[in-house]
ROLUMBA-151913 format. One record per residue (C-alpha): residue in three letters; x, y, z negated. Coordinates in pm, 1 decimal, always signed. Layout:
! residues N
resn / u / v / w
ALA / X / Y / Z
...
! end
This chain:
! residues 179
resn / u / v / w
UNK / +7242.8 / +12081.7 / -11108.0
UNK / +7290.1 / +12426.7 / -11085.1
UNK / +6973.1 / +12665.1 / -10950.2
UNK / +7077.2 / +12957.7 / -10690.0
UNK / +6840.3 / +13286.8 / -10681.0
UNK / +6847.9 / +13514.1 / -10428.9
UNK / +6765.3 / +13823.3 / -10649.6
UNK / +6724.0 / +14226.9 / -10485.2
UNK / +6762.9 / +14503.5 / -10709.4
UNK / +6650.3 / +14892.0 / -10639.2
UNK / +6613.1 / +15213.4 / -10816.7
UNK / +6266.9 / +15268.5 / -10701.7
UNK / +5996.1 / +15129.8 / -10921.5
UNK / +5712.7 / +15102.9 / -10668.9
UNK / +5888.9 / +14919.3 / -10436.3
UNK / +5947.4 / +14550.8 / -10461.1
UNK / +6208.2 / +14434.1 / -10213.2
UNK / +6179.8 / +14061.7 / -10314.3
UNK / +5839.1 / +14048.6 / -10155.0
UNK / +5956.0 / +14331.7 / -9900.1
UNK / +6196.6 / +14063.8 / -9816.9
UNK / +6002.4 / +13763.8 / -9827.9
UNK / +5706.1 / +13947.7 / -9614.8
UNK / +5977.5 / +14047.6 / -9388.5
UNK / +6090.5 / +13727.7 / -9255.5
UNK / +5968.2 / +13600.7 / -8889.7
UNK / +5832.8 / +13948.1 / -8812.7
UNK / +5913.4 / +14155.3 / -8572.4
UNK / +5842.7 / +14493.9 / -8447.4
UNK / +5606.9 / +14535.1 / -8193.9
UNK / +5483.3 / +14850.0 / -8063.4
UNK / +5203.0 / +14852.0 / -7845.3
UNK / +4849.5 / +15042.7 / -7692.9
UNK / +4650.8 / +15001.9 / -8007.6
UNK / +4368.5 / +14795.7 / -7933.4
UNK / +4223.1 / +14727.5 / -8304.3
UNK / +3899.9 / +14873.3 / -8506.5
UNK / +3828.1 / +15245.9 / -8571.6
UNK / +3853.8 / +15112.5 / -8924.7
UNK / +4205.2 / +14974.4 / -8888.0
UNK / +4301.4 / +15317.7 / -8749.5
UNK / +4108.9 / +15503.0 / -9021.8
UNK / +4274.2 / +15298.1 / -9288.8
UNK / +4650.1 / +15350.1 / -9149.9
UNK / +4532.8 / +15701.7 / -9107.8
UNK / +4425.9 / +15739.9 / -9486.8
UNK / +4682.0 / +15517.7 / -9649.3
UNK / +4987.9 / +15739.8 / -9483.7
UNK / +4804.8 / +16061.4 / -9529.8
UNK / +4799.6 / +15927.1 / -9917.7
UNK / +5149.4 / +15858.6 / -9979.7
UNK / +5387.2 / +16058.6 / -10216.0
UNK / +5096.6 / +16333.8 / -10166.6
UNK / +4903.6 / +16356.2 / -10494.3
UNK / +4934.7 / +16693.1 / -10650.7
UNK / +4977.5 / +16641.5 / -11017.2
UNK / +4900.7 / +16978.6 / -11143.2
UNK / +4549.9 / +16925.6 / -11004.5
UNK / +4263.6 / +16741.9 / -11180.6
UNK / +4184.7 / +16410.6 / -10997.9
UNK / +3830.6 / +16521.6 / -10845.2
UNK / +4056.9 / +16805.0 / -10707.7
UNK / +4335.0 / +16587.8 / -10544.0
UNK / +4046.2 / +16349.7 / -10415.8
UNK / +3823.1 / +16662.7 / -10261.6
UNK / +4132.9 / +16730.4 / -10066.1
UNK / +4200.4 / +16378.5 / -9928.5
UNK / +3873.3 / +16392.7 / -9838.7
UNK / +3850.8 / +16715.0 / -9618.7
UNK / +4171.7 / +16616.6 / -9474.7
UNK / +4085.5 / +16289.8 / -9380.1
UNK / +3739.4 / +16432.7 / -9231.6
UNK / +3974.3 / +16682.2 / -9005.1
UNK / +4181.2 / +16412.5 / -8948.4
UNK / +3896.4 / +16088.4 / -8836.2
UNK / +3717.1 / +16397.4 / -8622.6
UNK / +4059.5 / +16447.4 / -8405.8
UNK / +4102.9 / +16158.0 / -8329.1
UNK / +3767.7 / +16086.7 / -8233.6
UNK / +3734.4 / +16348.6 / -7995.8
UNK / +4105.4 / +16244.5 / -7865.5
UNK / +3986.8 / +15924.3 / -7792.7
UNK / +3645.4 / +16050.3 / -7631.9
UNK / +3837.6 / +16286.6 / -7370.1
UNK / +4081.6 / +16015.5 / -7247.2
UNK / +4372.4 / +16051.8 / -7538.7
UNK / +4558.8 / +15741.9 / -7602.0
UNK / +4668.7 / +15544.0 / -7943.3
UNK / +4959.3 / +15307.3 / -7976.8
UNK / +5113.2 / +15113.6 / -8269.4
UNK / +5339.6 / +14991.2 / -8482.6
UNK / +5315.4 / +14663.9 / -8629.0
UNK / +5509.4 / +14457.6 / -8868.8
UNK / +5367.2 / +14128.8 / -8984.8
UNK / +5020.0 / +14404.7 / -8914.6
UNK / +4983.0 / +14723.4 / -8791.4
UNK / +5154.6 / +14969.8 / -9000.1
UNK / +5138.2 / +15271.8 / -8814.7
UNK / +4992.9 / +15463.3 / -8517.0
UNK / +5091.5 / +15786.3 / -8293.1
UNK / +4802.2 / +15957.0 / -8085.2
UNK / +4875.7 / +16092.0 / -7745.4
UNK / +4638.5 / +16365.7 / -7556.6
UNK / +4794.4 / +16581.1 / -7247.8
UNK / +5183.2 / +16522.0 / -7341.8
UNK / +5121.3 / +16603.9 / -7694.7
UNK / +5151.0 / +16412.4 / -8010.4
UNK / +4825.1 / +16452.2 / -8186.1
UNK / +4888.6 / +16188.4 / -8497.9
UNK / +5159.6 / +16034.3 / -8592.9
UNK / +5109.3 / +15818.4 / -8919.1
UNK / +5320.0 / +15525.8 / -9110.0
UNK / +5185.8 / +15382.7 / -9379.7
UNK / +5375.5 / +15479.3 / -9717.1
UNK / +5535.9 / +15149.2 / -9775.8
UNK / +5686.6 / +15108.0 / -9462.9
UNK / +5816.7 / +15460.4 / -9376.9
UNK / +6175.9 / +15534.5 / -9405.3
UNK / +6268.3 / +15198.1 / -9227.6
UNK / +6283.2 / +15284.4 / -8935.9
UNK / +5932.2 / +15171.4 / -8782.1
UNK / +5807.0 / +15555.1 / -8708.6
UNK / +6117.7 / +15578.4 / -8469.4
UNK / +6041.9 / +15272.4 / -8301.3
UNK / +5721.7 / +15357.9 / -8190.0
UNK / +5876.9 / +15731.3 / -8082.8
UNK / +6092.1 / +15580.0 / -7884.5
UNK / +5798.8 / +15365.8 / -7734.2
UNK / +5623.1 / +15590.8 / -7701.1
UNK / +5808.5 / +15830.4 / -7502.9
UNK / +5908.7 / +15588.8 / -7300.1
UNK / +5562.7 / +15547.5 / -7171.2
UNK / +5431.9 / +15887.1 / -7142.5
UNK / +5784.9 / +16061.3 / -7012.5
UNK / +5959.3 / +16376.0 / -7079.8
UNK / +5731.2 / +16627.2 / -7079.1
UNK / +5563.3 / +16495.9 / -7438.6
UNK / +5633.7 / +16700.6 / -7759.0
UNK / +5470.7 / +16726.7 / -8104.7
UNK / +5434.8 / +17031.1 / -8329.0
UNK / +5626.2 / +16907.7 / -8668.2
UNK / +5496.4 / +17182.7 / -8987.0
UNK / +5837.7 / +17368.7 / -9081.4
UNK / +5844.6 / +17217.5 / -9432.0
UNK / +5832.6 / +16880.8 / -9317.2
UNK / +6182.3 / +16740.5 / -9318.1
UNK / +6103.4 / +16380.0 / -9243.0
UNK / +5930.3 / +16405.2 / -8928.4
UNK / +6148.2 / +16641.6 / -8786.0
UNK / +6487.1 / +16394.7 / -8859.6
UNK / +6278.7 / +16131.6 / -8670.1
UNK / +6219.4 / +16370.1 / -8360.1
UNK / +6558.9 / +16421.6 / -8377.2
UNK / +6661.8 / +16115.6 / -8421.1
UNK / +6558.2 / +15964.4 / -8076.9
UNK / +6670.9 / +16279.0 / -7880.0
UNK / +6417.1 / +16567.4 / -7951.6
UNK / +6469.6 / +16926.0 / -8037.4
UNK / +6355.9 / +17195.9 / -8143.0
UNK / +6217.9 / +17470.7 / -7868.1
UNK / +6271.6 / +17806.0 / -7862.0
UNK / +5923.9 / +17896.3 / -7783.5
UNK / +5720.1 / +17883.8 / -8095.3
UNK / +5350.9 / +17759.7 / -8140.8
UNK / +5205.3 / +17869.1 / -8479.5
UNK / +5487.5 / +18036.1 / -8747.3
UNK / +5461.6 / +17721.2 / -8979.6
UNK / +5531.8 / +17501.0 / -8687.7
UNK / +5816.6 / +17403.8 / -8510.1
UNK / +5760.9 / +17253.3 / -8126.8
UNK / +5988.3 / +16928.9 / -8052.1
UNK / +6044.3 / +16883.3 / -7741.1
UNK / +6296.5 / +16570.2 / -7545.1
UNK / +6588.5 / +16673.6 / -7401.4
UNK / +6661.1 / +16686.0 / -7087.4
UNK / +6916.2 / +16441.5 / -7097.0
UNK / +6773.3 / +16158.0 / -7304.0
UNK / +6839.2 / +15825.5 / -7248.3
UNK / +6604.9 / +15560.7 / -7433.0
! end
């Protein structure tokens, strides 16, 4: 009798695609209005805002004090989103994985958790949302960040001319955009 393995093999050393895979079957991706606890949305929040961040020059009280005030800025926004009519949806895989925040056309928050960015879960809940609230939504995307920006422009959005803040660029949806 012979045994078979199905084996996966990758470069990266935190990631372990024979449990991604295994986790992966009979889920789907469902996006959605998020209807779970503050502490669901806290957690997303905080594990995304974590991921690939830690400053390694710094000494660990350091690194942690600035989690901290970030996630303080962070939990406050979204609580006062939420208290003058701002909307959350989500991502979920197997369990919610992500979350964007809506207020007035703008994209307030828009957070994957580590694990499951780069596969194409962010962008599904874009195009969700966007679908929902129409064409006049845009988010601000800080110049040095590369990833977001690729996923605005991945489901149609570009850059405006008009600029917000100098270390921001405004995303807007094309006029012609089909979703």
């Amino acid at each position: 009798m012979i045994d078979e393995q199905i084996s996966l093999g990758v470069d990266k050393p935190w990631c372990n695609p024979d449990s991604s895979f295994l986790a992966a079957m009979g889920k789907e991706i469902s996006c959605q209005l998020f209807d779970e606890s503050m502490e669901t949305l806290k957690e997303i929040c905080r594990n995304a805002n974590l991921y690939g961040r830690y400053e390694y020059s710094w000494s660990r009280e350091k690194n942690d004090e600035r989690f901290q005030n970030e996630e303080n800025v962070i939990f406050s926004g979204i609580d006062k989103l939420i208290l003058d009519g701002g909307k959350v949806y989500s991502v979920s895989f197997g369990n919610t994985v992500g979350i964007i925040t809506v207020h007035q056309n703008k994209i307030e928050h828009f957070y994957v958790v580590g694990r499951y960015q780069n596969i194409g879960l962010g962008t599904a809940l874009l195009k969700y949302v966007i679908n929902l609230e129409g064409s006049e939504l845009y988010i601000e995307v800080p110049v040095e960040n590369k990833k977001l920006k690729h996923v605005c422009e991945k489901v149609g959005m570009s850059k405006s001319s008009k600029k917000v803040k100098s270390d921001f660029d405004k995303m807007i949806i094309k006029k012609n955009i089909k979703m």
